[in-house]
TIZA-121102 format. One line per 3 residues: for each residue x, y, z of N, C-alpha, C. Coordinates in Angstrom, 2 decimals. Each point is the difference from the previous one (the first is absolute). Layout:
X,Y,Z,X,Y,Z,X,Y,Z  ...
END
This chain:
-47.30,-11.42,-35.28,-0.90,0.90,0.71,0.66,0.41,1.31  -0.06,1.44,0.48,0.41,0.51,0.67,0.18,1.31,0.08  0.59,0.67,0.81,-0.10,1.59,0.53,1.18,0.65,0.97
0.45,-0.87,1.05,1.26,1.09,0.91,1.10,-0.21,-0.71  1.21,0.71,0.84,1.25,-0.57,-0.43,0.23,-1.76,0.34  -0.52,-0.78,1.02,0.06,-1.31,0.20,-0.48,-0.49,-1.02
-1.22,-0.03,-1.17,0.01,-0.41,-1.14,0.72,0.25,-1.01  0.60,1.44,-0.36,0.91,0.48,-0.74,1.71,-1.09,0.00  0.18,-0.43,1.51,1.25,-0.58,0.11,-0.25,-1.78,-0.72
-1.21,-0.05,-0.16,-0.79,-1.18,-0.71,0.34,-0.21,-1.57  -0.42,1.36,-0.22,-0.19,0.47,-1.26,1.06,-0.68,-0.88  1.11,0.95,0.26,1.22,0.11,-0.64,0.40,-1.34,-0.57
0.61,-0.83,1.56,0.53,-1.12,-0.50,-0.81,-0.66,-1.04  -1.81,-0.01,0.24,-0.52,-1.00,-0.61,0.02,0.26,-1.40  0.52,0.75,-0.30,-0.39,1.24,-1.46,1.39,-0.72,-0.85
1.18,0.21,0.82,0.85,-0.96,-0.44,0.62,-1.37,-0.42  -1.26,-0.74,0.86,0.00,-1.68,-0.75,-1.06,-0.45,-0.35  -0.81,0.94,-0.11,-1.47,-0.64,-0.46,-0.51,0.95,-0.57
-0.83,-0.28,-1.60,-0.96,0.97,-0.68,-1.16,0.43,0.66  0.00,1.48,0.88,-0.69,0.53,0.67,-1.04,0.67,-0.96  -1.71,-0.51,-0.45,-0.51,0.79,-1.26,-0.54,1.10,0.37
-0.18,0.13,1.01,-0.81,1.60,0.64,0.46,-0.30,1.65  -0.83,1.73,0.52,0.52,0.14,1.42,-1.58,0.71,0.60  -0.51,-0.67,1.02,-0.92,0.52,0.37,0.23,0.88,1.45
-0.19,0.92,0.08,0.27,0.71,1.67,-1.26,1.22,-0.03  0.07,0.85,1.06,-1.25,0.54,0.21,0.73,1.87,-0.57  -1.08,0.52,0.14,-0.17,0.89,-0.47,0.42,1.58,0.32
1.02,0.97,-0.50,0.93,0.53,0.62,-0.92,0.70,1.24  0.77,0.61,1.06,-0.80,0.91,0.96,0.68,0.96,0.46  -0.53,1.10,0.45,0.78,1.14,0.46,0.88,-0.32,1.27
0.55,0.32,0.36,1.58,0.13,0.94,0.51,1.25,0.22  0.48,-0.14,1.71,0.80,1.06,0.34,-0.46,0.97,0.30  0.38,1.36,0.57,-0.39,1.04,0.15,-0.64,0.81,-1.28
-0.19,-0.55,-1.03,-0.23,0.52,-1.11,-0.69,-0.11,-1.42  -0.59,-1.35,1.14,-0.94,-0.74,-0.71,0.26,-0.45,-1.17  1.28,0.09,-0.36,0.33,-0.29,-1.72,-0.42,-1.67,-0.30
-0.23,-0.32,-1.02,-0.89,-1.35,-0.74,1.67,-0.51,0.00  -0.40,-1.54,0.39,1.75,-0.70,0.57,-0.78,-1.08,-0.66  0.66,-0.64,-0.66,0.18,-1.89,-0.86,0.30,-0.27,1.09
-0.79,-1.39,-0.03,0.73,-0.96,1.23,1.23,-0.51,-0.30  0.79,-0.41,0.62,1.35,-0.41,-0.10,0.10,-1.08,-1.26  -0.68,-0.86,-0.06,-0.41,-1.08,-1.48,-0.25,0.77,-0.67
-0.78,0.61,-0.25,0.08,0.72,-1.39,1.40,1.06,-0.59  0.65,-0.05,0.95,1.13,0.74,-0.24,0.93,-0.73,-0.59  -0.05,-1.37,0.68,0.90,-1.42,-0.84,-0.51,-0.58,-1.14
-0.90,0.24,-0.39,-0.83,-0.61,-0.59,0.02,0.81,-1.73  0.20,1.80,0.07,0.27,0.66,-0.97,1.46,0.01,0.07  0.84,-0.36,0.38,1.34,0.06,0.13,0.44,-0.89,-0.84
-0.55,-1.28,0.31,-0.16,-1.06,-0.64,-1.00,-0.34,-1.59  -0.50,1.15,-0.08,-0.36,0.16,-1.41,-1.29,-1.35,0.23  -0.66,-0.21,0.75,-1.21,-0.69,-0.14,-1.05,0.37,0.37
-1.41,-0.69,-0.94,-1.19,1.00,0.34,-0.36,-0.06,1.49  -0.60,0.97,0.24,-0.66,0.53,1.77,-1.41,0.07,-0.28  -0.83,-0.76,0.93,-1.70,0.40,0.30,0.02,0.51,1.31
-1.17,0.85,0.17,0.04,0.76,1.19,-1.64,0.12,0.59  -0.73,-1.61,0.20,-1.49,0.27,-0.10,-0.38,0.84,1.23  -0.57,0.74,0.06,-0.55,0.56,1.38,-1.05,-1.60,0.40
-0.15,-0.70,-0.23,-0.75,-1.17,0.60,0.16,-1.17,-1.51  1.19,-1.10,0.54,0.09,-1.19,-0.82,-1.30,-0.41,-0.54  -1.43,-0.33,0.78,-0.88,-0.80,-0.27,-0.73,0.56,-1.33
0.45,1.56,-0.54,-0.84,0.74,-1.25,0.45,-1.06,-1.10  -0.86,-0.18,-1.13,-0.52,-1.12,-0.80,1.33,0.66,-1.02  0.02,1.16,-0.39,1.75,0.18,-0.95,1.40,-0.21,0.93
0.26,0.31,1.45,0.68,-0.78,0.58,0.33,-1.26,0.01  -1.15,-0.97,-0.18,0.33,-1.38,-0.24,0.15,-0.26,-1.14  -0.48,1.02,-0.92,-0.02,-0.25,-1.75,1.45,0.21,-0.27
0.73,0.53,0.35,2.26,0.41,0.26,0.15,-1.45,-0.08  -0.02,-0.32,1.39,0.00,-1.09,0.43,0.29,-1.04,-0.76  -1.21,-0.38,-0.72,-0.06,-0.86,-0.84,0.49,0.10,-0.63
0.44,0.87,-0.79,0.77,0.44,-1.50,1.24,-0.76,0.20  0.53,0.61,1.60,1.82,-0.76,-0.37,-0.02,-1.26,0.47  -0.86,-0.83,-0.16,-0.08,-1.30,0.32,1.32,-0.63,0.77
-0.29,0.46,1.16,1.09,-0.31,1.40,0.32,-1.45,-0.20  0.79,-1.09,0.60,0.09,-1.10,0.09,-0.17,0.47,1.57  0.65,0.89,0.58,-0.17,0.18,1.53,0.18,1.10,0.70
-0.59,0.61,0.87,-0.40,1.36,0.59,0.73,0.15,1.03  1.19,0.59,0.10,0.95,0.16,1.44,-1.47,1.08,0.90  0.44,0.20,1.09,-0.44,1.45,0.48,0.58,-0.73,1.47
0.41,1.72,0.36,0.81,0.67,1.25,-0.70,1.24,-0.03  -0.49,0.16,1.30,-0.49,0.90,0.77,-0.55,0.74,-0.89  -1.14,-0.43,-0.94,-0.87,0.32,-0.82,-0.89,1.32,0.56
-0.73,-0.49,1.26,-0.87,1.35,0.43,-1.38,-0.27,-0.34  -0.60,-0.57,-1.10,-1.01,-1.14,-0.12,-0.63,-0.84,-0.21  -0.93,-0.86,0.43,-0.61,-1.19,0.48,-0.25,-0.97,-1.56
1.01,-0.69,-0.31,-0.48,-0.81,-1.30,-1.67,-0.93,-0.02  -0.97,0.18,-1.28,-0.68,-0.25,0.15,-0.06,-1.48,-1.16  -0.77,-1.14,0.34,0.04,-1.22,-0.27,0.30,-0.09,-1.50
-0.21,0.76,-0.83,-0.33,0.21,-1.77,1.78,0.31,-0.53  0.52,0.86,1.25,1.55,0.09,0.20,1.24,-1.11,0.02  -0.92,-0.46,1.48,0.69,-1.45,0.59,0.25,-1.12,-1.08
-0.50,0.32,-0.45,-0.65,-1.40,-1.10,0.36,0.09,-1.55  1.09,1.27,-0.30,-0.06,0.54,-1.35,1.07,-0.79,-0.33  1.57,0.22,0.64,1.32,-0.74,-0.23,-0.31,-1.35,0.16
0.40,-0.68,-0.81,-0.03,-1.34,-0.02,1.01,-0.95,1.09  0.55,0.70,0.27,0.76,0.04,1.70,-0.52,0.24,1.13  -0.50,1.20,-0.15,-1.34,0.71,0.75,1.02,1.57,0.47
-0.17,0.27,1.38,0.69,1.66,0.32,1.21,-0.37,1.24  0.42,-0.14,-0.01,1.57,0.09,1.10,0.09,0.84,0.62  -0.11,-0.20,0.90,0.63,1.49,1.20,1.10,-0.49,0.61
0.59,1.33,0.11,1.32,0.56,0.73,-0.55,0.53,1.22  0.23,-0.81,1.33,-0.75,0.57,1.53,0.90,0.01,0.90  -0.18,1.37,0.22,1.35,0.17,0.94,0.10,-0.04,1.68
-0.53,-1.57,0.04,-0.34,-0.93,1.56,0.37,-1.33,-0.41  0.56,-0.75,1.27,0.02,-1.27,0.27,-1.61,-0.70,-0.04  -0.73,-0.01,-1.24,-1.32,-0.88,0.24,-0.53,-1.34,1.16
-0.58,0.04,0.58,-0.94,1.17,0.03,-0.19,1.06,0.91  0.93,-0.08,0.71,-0.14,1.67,1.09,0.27,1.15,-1.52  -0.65,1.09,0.70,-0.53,0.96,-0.41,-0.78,-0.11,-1.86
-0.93,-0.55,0.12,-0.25,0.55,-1.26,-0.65,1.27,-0.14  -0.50,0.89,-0.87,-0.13,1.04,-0.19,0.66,1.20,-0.56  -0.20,1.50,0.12,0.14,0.84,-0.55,1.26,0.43,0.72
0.39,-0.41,1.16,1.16,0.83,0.73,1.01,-0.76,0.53  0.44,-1.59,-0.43,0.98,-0.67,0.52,1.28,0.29,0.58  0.62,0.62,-0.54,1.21,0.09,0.29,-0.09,1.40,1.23
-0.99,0.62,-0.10,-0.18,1.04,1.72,-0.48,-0.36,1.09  -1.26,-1.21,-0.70,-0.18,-0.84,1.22,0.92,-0.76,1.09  1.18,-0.62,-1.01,0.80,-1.12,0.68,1.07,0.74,0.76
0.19,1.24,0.13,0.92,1.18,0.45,-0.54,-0.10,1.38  -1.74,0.77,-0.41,-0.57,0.49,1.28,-0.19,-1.51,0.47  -0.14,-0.62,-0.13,-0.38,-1.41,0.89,1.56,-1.01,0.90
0.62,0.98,-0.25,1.49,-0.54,0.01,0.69,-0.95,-0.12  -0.66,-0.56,-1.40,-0.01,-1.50,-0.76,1.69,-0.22,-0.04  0.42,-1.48,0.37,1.95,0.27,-0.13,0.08,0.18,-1.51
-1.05,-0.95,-0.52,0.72,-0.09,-1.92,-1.67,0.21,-0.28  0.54,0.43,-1.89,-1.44,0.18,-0.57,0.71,-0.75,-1.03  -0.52,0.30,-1.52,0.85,-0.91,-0.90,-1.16,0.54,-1.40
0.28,-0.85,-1.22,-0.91,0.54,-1.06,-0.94,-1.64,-0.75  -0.61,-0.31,-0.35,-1.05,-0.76,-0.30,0.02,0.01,-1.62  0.17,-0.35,-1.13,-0.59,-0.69,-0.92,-0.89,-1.02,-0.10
-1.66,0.82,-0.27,-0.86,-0.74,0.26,-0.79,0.12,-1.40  -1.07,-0.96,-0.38,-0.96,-0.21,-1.02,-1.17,0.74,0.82  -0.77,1.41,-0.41,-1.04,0.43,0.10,-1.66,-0.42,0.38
-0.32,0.23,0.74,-1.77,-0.38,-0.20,-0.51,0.51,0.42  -1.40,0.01,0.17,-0.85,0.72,0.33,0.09,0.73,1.26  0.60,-0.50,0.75,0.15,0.79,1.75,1.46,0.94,-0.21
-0.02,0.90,1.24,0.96,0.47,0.36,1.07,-0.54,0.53  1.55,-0.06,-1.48,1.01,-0.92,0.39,-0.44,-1.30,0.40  -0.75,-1.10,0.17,-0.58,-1.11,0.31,0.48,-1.65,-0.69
0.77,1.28,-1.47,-0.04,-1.37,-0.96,0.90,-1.16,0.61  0.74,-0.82,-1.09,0.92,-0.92,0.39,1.60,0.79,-0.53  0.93,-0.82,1.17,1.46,0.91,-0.45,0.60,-0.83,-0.64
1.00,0.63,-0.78,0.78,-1.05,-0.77,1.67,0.21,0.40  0.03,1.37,0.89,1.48,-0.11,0.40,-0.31,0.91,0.82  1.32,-0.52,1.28,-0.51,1.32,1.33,1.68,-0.05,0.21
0.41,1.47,0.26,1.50,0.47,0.87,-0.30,0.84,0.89  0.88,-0.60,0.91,-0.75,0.95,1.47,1.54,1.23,-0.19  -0.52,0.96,0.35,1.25,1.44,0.50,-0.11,0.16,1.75
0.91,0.15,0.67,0.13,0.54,1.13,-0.42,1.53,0.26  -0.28,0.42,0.85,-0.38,1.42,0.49,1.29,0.43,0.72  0.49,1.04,-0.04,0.58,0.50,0.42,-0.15,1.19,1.30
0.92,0.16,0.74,-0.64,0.66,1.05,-0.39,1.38,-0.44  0.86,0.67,-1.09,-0.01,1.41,-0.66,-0.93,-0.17,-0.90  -0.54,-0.76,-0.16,-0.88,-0.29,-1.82,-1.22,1.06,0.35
-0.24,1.13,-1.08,-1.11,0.40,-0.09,-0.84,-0.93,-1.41  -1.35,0.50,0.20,-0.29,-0.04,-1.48,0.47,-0.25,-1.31  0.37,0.95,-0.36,1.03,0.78,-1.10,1.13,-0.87,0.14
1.09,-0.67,0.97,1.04,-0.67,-0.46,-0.48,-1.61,-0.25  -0.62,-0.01,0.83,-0.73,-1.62,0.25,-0.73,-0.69,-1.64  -0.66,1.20,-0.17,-0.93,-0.15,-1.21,1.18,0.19,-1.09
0.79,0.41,0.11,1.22,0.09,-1.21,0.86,-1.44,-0.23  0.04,-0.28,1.24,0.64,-1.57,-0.39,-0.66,-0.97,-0.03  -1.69,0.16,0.48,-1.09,-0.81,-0.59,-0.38,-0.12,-1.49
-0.03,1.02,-0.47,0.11,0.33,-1.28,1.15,-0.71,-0.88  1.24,-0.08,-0.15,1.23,-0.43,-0.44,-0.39,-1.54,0.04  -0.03,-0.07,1.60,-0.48,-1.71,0.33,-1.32,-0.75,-1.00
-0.73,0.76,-0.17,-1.32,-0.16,-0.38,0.30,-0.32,-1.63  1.30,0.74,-0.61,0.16,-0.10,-1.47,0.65,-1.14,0.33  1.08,0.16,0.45,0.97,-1.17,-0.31,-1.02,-1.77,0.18
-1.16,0.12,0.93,-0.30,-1.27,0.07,-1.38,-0.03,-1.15  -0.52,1.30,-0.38,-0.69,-0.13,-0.81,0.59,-0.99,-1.43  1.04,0.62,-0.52,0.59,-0.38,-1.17,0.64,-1.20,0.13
0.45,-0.89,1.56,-0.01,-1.12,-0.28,-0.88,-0.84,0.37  -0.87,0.27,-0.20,-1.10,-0.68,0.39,-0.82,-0.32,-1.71  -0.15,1.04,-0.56,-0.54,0.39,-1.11,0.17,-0.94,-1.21
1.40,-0.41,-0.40,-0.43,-1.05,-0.93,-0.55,-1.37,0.36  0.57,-0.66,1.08,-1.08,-0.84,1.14,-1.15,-0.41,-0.18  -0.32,0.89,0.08,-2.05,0.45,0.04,-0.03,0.18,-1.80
0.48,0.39,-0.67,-0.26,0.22,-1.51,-0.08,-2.05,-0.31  1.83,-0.15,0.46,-0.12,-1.49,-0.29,-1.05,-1.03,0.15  -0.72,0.80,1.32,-0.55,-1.07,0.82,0.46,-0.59,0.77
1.16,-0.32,0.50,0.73,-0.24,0.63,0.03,-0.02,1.36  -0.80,1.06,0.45,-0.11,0.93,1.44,-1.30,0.01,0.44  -0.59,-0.91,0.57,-1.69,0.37,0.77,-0.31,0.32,0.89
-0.97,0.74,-0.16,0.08,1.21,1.47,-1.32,-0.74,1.12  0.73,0.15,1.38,-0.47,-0.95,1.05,-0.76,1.15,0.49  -1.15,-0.62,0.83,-0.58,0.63,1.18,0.74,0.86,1.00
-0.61,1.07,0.23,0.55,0.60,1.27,-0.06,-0.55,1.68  0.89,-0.18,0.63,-0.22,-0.75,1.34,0.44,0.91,1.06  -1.10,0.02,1.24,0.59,0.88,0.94,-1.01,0.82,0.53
0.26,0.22,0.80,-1.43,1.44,0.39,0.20,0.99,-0.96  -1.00,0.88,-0.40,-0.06,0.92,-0.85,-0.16,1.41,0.70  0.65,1.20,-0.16,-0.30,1.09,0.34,-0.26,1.15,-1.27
-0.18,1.02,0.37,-0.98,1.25,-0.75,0.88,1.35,0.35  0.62,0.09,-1.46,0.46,1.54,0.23,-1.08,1.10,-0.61  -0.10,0.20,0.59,-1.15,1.39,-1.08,0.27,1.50,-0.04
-0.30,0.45,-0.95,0.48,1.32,-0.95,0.18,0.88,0.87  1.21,0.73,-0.08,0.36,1.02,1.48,-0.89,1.22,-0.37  -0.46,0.70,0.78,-0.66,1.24,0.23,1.01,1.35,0.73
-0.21,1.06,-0.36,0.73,0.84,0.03,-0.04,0.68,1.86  -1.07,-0.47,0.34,-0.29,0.21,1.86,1.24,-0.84,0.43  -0.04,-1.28,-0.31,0.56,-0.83,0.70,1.38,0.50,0.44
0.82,1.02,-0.41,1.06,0.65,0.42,0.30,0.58,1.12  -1.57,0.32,0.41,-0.12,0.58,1.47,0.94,-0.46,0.75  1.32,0.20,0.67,0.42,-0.75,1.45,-0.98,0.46,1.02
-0.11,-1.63,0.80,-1.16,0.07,1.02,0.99,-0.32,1.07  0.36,1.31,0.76,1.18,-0.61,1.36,-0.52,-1.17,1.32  -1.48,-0.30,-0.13,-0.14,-1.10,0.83,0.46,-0.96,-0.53
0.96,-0.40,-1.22,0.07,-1.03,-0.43,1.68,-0.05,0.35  0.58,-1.33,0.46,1.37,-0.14,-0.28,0.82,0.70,-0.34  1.33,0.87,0.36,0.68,0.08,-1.33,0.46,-0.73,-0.96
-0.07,-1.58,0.45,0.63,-1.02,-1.10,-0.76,0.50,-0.82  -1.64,-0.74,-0.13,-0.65,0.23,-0.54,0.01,1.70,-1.09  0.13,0.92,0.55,0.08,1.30,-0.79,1.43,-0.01,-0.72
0.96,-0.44,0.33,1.38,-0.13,-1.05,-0.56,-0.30,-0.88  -0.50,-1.63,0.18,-0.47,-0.30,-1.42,-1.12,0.15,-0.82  -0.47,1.09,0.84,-0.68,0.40,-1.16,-0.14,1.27,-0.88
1.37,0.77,0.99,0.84,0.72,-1.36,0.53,-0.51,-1.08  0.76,-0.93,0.71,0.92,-0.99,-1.07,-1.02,-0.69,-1.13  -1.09,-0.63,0.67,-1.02,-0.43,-1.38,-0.79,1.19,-0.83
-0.06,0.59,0.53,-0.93,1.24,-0.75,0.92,1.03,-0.79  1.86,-0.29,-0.01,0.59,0.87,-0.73,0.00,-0.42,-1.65  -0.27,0.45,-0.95,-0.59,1.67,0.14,-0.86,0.24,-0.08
-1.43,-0.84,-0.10,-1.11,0.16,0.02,-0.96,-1.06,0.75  -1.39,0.87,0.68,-0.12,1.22,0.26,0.71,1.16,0.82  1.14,-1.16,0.30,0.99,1.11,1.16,-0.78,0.01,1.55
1.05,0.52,0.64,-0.69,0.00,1.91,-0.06,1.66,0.41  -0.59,0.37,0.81,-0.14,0.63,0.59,-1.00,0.70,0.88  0.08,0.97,0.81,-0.39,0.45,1.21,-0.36,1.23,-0.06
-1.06,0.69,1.19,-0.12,1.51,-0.21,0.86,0.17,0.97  0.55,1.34,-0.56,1.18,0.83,1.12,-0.38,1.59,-0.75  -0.51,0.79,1.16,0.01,1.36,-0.19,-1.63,-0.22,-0.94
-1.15,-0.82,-0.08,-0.76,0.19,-0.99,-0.04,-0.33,-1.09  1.30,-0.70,-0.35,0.26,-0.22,-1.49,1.05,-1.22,-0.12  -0.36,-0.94,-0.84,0.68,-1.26,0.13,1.25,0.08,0.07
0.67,-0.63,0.64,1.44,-0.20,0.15,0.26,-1.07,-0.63  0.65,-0.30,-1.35,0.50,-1.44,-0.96,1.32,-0.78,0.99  0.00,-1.46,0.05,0.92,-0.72,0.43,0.17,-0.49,-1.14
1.46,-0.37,-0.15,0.92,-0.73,-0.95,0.59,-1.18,0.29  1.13,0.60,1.11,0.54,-0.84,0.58,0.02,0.09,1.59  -0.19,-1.44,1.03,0.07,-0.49,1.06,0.43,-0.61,0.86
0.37,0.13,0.73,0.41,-0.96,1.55,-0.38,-0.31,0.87  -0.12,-1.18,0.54,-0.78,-0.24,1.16,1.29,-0.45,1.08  -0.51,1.40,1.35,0.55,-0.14,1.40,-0.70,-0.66,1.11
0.63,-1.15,0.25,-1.00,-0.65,1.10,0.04,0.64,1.77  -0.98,-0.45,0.13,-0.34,0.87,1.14,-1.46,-0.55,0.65  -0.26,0.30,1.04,-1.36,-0.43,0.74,-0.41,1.45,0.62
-1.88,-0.36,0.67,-0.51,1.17,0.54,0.25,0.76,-0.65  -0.07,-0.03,-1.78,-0.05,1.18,-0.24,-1.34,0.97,-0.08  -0.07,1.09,-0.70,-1.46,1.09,-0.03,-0.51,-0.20,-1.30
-0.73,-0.61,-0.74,0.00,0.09,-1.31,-0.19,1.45,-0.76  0.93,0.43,-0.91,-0.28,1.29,-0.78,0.82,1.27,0.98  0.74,-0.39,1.11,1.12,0.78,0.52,0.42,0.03,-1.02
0.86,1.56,0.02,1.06,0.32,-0.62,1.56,0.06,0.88  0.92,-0.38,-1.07,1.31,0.11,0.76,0.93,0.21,-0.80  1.46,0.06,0.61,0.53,0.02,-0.83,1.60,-1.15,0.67
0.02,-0.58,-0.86,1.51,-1.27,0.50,0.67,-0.13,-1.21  1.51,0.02,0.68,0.90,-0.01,-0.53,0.02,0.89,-1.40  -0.50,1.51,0.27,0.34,0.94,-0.59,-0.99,0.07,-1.26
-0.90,-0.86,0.18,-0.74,-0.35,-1.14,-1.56,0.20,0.64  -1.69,0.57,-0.63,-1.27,0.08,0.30,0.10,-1.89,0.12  -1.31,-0.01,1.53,-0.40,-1.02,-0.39,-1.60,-0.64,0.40
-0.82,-0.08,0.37,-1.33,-0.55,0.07,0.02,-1.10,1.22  -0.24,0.11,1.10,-0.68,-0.83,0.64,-1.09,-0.93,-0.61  0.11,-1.45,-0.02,-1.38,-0.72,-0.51,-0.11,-1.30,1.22
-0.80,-0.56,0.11,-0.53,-1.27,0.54,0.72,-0.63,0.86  1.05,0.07,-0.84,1.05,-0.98,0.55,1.46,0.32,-1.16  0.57,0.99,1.17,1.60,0.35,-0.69,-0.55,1.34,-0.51
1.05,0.52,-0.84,-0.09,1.61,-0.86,0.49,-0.11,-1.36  -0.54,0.75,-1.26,0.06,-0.29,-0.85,0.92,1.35,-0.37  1.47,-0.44,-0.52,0.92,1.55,-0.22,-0.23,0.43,-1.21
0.13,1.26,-0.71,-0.63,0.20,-1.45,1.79,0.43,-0.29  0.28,-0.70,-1.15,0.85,0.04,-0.35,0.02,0.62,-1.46  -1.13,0.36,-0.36,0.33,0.82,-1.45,-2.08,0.25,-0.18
0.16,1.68,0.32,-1.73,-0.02,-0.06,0.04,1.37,-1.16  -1.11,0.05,-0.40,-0.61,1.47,-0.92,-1.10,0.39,0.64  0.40,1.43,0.41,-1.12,0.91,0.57,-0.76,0.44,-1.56
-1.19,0.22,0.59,-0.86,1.03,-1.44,0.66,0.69,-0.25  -0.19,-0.23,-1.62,0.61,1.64,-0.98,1.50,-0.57,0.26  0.53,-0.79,0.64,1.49,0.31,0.17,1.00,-1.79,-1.02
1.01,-0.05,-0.37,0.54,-0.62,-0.35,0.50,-1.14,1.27  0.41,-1.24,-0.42,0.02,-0.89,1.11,1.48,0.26,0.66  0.08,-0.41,1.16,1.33,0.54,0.89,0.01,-0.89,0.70
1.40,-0.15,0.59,0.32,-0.49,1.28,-0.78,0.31,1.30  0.19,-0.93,0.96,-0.47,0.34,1.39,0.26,1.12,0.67  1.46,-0.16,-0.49,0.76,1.74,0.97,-0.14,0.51,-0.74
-0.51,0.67,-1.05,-0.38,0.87,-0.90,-1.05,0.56,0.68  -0.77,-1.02,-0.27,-1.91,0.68,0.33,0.65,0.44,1.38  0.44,-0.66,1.17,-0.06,0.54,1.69,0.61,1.40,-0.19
0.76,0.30,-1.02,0.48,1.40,-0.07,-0.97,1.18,-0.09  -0.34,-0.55,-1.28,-1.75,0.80,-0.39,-1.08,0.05,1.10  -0.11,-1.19,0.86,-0.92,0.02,0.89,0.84,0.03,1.75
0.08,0.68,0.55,0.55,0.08,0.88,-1.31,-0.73,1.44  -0.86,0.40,-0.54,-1.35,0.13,1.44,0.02,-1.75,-0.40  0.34,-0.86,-0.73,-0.41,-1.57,-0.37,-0.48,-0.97,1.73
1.09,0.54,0.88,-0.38,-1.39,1.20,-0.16,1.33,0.67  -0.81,1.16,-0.02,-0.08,0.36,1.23,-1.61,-0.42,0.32  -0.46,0.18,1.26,-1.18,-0.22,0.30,-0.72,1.16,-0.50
END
């Protein structure tokens, strides 16, 4: 069970050492400027791979679980599934459901781990093989590898070698737990809460840090993405730098070292690769070309 490319990088390997009998992920949706109907990334591995695909608009419908049953699972992987297993689920594999969680348990459980631990400027995050239950991420783990953060890590690269990480310890973990071999312990530690990003949250708010606003280009690349109004109409951030500095104006404009840059809180935030509306994404000295009036008062 599953849905992004971070389950898709799941997929594969597991498809290769283990009889995978079906693939559950959610249901295609429009994308892009053009609304065209897009398979989630699993289902793309999943027909590639010549195995059946369900696509319930809601798991809990009574022929959804009737699939289910048919391929009589011994055990239910799921990575970044999208939704909430319900007890009749939990309880079907005689193993029970495994998740692939892409956090050091138990900081961040939830829907948005790996953007949380960016924006929170966590040093390491790592991935979790855990046994399922009723709460959110809550269960017991049976194997944890921590990954380092990197100072460049967006989203998108972070979550790519979470993913890789996430197979490689999935599959040795996996006969273990088949054997029995492997019992999965309690979680220890304070617990924190990532929850499902919203498409506002992109807003840059210049009373805030620029530390703080780097990373949360860097966590929000590529989705929902950052940005700002300039001229009336959002200005997209990509990529960022933070210039330190004091007394600054929050939401000044400037321009340093040849590059736009934002006064915030504390320091200036340089835009190092933005998209104006309607326009394709560019360099800094690109856009200042196009926009000449950028730091005037």
């Amino acid at each position: 069970m599953g849905s992004p490319d971070f389950a898709a990088a799941v997929l594969k390997p597991l498809a290769q050492q283990f009889n995978v009998v079906g693939v559950v992920t959610q249901p295609d949706k429009p994308s892009g400027r053009g609304r065209v109907l897009t398979p989630p990334a699993v289902k793309v591995v999943a027909e590639e791979l010549h195995l059946p695909v369900m696509q319930p608009l809601r798991l809990k419908n009574p022929e959804s679980f009737a699939q289910l049953e048919s391929w009589h699972p011994d055990a239910i992987v799921v990575a970044a599934f999208g939704q909430i297993l319900r007890q009749n689920v939990l309880d079907l594999p005689r193993l029970g459901c495994i998740n692939v969680h892409a956090s050091y348990l138990p900081r961040w459980r939830g829907a948005a781990p790996i953007q949380a631990a960016i924006l929170s400027g966590d040093e390491f995050t790592g991935v979790s093989i855990m046994k399922m239950d009723a709460g959110i991420d809550t269960g017991p783990v049976y194997r944890q590898v921590k990954e380092y953060i990197r100072p460049e890590d967006t989203a998108d690269s972070l979550g790519q070698r979470l993913a890789e990480l996430g197979a490689r310890t999935l599959l040795a973990a996996l006969p273990e737990i088949f054997a029995g071999t492997l019992a999965a312990q309690d979680q220890v530690g304070e617990a924190t809460y990532a929850s499902m990003l919203k498409k506002e949250e992109g807003l840059l708010d210049w009373t805030q840090p620029a530390v703080s606003l780097e990373r949360r280009v860097r966590a929000f690349n590529d989705w929902p993405g950052t940005y700002f109004l300039w001229k009336e109409a959002p200005l997209k951030v990509r990529r960022a730098q933070v210039i330190p500095g004091a007394n600054t104006v929050p939401g000044r404009h400037l321009i340093l070292a040849g590059l736009p840059a934002v006064q915030t809180s504390s320091g200036s935030l340089q835009l190092l690769e933005v998209q104006p509306a309607g326009k394709k994404w560019m360099g800094g000295k690109d856009f200042l070309n196009g926009n000449p009036d950028w730091a005037r008062e």
